[in-house]
TORDREN-688295 format. One record per residue (C-alpha): residue number from 1; residue in three letters; x, y, z. Coordinates in steps of 0.02 Angstrom, whole numbers. Each point is the difference from the previous one (the first is absolute). Layout:
// TORDREN-688295
  resi  resn    east   north      up
   NUM   ALA       X       Y       Z
...
// end
This chain:
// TORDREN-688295
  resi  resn    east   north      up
     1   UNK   -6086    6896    7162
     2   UNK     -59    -120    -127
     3   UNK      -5    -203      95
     4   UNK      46    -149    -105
     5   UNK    -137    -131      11
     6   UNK      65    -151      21
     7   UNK      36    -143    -125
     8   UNK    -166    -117     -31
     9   UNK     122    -161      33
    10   UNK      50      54     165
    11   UNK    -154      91      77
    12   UNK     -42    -165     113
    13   UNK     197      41      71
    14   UNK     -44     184      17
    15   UNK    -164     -44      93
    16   UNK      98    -144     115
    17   UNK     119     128      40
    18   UNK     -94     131      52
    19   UNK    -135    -104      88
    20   UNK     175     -54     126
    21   UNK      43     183       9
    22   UNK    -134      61      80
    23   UNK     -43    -144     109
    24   UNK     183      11      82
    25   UNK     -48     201       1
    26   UNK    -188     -56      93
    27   UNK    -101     101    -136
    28   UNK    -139     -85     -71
    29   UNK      47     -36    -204
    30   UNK    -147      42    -121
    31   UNK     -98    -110     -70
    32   UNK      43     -34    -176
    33   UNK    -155     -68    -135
    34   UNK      28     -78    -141
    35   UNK     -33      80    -162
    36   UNK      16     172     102
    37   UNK      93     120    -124
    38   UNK     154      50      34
    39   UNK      60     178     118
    40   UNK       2     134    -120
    41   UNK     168      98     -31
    42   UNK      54     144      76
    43   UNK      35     107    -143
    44   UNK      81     169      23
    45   UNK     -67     135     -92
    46   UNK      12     108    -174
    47   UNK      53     179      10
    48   UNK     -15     132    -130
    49   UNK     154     118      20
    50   UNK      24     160     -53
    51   UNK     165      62     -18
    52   UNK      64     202     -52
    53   UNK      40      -7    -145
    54   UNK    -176     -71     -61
    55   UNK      39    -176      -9
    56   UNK    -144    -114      46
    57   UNK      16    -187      67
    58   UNK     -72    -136     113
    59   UNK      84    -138      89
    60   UNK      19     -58     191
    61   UNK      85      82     134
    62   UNK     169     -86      28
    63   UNK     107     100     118
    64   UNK      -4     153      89
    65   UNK     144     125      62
    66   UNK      18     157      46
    67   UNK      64      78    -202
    68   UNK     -84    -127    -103
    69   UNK    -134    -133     -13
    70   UNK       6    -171     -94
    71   UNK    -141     -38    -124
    72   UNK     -20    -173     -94
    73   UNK     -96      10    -166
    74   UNK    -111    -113     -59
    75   UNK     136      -5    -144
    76   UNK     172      36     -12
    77   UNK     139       6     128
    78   UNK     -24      94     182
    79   UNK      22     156       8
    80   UNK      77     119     151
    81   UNK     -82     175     -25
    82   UNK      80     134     105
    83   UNK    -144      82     116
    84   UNK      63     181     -74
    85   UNK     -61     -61    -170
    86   UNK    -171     -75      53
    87   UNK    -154      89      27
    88   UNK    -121    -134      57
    89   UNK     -47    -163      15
    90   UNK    -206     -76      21
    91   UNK    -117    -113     -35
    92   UNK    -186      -5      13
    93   UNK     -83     -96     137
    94   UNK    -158     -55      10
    95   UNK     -18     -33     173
    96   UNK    -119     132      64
    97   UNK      23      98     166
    98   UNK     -82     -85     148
    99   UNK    -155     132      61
   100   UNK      42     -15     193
   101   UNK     167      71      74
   102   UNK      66     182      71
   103   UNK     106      79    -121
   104   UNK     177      99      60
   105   UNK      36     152    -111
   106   UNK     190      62     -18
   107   UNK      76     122     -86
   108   UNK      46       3    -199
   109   UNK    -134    -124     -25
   110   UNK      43    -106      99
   111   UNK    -130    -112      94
   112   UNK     -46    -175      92
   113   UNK    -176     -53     -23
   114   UNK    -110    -142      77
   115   UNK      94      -9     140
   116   UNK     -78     -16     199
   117   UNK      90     165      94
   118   UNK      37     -44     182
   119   UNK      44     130     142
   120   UNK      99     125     -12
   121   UNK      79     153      96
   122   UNK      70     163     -50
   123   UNK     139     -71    -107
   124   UNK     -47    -138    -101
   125   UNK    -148    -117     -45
   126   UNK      -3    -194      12
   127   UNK     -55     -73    -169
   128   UNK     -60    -177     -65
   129   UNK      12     -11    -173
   130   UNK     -66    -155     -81
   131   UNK     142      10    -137
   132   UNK     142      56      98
   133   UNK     -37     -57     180
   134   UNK       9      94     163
   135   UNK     118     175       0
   136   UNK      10     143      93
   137   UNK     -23     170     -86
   138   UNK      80     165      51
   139   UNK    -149     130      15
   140   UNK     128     133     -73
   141   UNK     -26    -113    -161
   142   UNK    -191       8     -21
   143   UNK    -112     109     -64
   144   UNK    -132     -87      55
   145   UNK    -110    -153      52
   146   UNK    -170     -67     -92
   147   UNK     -76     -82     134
   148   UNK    -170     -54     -70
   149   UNK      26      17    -175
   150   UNK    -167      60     -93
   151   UNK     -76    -144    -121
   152   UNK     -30     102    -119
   153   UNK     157      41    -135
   154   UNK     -40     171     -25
   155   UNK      -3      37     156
   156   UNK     173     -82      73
   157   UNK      72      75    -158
   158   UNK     -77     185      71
   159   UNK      77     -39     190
   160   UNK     157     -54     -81
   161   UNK      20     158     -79
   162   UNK     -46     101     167
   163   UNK     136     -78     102
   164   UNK     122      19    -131
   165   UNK     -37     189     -51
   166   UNK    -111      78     143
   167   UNK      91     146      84
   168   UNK       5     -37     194
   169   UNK     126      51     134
   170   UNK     -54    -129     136
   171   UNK     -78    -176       2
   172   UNK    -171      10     -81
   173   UNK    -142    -156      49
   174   UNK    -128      -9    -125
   175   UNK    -153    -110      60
   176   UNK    -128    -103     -67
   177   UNK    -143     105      33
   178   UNK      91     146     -93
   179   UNK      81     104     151
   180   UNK     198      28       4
   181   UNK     108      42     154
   182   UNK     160      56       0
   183   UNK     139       4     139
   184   UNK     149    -112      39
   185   UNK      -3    -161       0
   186   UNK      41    -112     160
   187   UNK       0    -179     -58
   188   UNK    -111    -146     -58
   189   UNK     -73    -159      83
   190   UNK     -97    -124     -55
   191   UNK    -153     102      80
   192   UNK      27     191     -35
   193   UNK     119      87     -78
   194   UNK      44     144     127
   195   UNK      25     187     -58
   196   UNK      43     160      94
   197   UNK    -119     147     -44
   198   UNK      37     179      58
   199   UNK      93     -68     161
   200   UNK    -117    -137      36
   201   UNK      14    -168     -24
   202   UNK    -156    -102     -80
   203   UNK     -20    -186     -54
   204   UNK    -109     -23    -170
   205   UNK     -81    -180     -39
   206   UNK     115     -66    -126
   207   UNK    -167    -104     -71
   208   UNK     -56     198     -58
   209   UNK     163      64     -88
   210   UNK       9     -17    -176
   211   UNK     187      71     -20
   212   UNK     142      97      84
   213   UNK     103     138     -67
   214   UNK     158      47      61
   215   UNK      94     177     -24
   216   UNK     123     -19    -148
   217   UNK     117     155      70
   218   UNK      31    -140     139
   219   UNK      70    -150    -151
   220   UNK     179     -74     -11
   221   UNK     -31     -94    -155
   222   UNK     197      48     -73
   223   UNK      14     -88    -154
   224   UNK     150    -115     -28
   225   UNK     175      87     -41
   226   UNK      37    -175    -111
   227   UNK    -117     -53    -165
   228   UNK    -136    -101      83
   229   UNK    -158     -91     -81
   230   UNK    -165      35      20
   231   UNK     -91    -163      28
   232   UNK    -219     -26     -22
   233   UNK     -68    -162      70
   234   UNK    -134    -116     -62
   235   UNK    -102      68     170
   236   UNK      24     178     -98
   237   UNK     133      64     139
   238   UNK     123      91     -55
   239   UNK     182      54      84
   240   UNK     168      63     -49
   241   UNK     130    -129      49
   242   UNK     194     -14      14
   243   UNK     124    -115      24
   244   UNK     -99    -122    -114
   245   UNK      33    -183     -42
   246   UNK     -62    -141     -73
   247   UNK       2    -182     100
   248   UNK     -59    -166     -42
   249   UNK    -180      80     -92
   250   UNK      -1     146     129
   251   UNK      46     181       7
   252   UNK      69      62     161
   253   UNK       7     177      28
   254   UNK     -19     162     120
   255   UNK    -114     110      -1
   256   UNK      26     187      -5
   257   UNK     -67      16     191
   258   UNK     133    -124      29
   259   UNK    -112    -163      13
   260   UNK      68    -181     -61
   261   UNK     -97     -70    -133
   262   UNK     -24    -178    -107
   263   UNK    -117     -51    -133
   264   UNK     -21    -109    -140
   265   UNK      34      39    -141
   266   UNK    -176     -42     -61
   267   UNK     -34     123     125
   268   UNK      62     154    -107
   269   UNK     -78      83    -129
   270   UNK     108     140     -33
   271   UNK     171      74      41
   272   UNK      42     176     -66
   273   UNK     190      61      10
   274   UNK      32     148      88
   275   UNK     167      77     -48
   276   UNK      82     170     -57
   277   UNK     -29     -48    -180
   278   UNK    -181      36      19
   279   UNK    -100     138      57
   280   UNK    -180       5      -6
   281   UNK     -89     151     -58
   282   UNK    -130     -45     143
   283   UNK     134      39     118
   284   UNK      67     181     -68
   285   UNK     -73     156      28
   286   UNK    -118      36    -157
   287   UNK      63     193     -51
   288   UNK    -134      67    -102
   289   UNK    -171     -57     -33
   290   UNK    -148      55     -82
   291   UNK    -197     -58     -34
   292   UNK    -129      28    -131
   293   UNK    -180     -61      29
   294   UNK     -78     -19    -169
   295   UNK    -191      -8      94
   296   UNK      26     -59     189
   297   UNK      88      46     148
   298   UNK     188     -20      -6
   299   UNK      69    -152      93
   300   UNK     168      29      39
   301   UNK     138    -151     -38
   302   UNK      33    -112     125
   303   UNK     132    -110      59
   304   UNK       3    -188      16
   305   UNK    -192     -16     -48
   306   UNK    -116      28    -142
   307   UNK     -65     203       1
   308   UNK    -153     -62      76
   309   UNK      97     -79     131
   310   UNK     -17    -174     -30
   311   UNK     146    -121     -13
   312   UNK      67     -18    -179
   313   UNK     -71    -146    -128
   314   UNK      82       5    -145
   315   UNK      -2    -149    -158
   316   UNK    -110    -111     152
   317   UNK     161      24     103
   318   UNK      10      99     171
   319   UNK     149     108      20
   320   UNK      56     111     160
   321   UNK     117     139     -98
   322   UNK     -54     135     -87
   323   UNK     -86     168     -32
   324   UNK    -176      17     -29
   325   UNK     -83     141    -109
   326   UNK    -128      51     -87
   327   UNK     -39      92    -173
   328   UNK      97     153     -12
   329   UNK     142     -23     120
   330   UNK     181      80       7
   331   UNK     131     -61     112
   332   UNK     198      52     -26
   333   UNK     133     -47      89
   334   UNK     181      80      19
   335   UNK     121    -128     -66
   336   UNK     184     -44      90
   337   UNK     153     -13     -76
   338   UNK      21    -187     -34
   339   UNK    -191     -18     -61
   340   UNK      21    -108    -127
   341   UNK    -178     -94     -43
   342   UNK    -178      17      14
   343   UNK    -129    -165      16
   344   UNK    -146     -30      46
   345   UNK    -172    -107     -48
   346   UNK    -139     101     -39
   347   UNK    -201     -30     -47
   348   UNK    -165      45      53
   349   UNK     -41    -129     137
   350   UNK    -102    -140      -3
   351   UNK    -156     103      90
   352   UNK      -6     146     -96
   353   UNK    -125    -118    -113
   354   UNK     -31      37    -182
   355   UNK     -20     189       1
   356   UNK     176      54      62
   357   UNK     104      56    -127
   358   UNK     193      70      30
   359   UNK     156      60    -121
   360   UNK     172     -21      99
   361   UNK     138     114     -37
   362   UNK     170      26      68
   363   UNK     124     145     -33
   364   UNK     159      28      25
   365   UNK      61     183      12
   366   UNK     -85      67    -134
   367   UNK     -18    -145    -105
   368   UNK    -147    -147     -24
   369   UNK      85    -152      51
   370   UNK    -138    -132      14
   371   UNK    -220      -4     -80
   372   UNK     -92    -109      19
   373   UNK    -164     -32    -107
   374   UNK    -157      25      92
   375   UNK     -17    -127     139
   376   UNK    -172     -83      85
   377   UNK     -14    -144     128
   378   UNK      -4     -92    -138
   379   UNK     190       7     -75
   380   UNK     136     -71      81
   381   UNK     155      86     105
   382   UNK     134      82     -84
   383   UNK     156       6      58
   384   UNK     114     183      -2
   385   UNK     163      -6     -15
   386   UNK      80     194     -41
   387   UNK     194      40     -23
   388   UNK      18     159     146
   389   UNK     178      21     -17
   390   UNK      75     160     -17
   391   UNK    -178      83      53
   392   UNK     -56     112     116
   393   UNK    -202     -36      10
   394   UNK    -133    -139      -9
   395   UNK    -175      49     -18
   396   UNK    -129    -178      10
   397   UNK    -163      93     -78
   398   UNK    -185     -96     -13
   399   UNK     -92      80    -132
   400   UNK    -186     -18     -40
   401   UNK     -47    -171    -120
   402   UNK    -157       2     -92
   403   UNK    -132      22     115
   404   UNK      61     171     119
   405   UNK      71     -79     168
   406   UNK    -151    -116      41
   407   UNK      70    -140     104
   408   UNK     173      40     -44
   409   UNK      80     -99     124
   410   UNK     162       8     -78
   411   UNK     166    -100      96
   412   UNK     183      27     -12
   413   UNK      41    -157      66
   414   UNK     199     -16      94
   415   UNK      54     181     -66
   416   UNK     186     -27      10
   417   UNK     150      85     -33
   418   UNK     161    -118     -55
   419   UNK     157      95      71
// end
């Protein structure tokens, strides 16, 4: 919430007035120099939105409810845009994530990072997080829990990608030195975290564990029967939250896991709508797919990262949507009736380098809908956006650009179907 600054004629008032406040409160008044420059003002920040239909804007966050959102321009009147009509709303941050902290990993992408993890027992985990405060988390909602995050990127990128996609039908311990044990797990303290292995209990140094993965057979992470929001924080947490609002600057919430929340709005970098007219193509079952290598070994597509399994950078922008693939990939998917759309943002990301090279091509049925020209590093996104009505089948194909499939690290970035 922006502050007014007071008028220059009556800022020896202002001062005399708040010097009486807060001696009848007993606080000690700051010191005031003069020639000091003024507080700066709050200022609430810009957000590009993206709504369905393609439209593209920017403005600051004026209301929230549970069907729409209110948005004032930097021109023009506000504007109330109904959340089934949005896709997304962000902003780039430069604040960079702070290198200490345990990191919480949910469900659906989901997450809390830099946060201090406190004790916990068989049902849920105590959590400090710096930009949310202290909550407690149901264990039924995590997948798992960094506890000594790795310093190098690469690396916490790699044990992200574990927890989230490793097969395991227990709790699995994976320790500094290397080693793993699995068994059930019997709680936390602030000394050991305590695990039951073939019938025996056993304490392990929490000062040795690097991260804790919990059986996903054993998650309750429902999602919400209402449209809800996906909200991303400046810390780079990220939760799905209902019964939003927005209050004098701040946006009150709960989390899916049933947590209260509040943060500033300078707080949020990005809040993604989550409603029927949407579905992602991450999220459906892909029906057909097929590679060609044209020299290497075939790396097969994957799903919310790059094919080399790196988080997406795309136009110097980071993005957590999409499917990654390489040079020649097929992937088809069965379409429902009420399909209406296809978008998406595609190009070869930002660390492919010079030498990768990629033609996109969508088809409908039988038909070419979308081509693009041969696309490097070098050329910006392109936005897809494919009439689907009426049809039956949507084949996303990356062919081979002018150099075989040498760094072809080609993204299809927020796949989405508009229903």
């Amino acid at each position: 919430m922006c502050r007014r600054r007071p008028r220059p004629h009556s800022r020896s008032t202002f001062i005399g007035r708040l010097l009486l406040v807060l001696s009848s409160l007993g606080a000690t008044a700051p010191t005031v120099r003069a020639g000091e420059p003024p507080a700066p003002v709050a200022v609430e920040p810009v957000f590009e939105v993206l709504e369905v239909e393609g439209r593209v804007s920017s403005g600051r966050l004026t209301s929230l409810a549970a069907d729409r959102i209110g948005v004032a321009p930097a021109d023009g009147p506000n504007r109330e845009i109904p959340l089934a009509a949005l896709v997304k709303l962000s902003r780039e941050d430069g604040r960079a994530r702070a290198a200490e902290g345990a990191d919480v990993v949910l469900p659906d992408g989901d997450r809390l990072v830099n946060v201090i993890i406190g004790p916990a027992t068989d049902a849920a985990v105590e959590v400090h997080s710096y930009a949310l405060g202290k909550m407690s988390v149901p264990l039924d909602a995590v997948l798992g829990l960094i506890m000594t995050p790795p310093t190098d990127a690469e690396e916490l990128d790699r044990l992200w990608r574990r927890i989230r996609t490793e097969p395991r039908a227990s709790e699995v311990i994976w320790l500094g030195n290397g080693d793993r044990v699995a068994g059930t797990l019997l709680g936390i303290d602030d000394r050991a975290v305590r695990i039951q292995v073939q019938g025996k209990p056993m304490e392990i140094d929490r000062a040795g564990i690097t991260a804790i993965g919990f059986d996903p057979a054993l998650l309750a992470y429902d999602r919400p029967k209402t449209p809800y929001l996906e909200a991303t924080l400046v810390d780079g947490s990220r939760l799905g939250i209902v019964d939003f609002k927005l209050e004098k600057g701040h946006v009150s919430a709960l989390t899916r896991f049933g947590a209260s929340l509040r943060v500033p709005v300078a707080d949020v970098v990005g809040l993604v709508a989550r409603t029927t007219a949407l579905d992602y193509l991450t999220e459906r079952v892909v029906d057909g797919h097929s590679y060609v290598s044209y020299l290497g070994p075939v790396r097969p597509y994957r799903i919310d990262a790059a094919v080399d399994g790196r988080p997406f950078q795309l136009g110097g922008r980071r993005f957590e949507r999409g499917l990654g693939t390489q040079s020649r990939t097929l992937l088809a998917y069965k379409l429902k009736p009420g399909d209406l759309r296809f978008q998406a943002l595609v190009g070869v990301d930002d660390r492919a380098g010079p030498l990768g090279s990629v033609v996109f091509r969508v088809m409908v049925d039988d038909q070419t809908r979308f081509t693009s020209p041969a696309m490097s590093a070098r050329d910006a996104p392109r936005s897809i956006d494919v009439d689907l009505a009426g049809a039956k089948l949507l084949i996303l194909i990356t062919e081979f650009g002018e150099r075989g499939d040498v760094r072809d690290l080609a993204d299809w970035i927020e796949p989405r179907i508009v229903r």
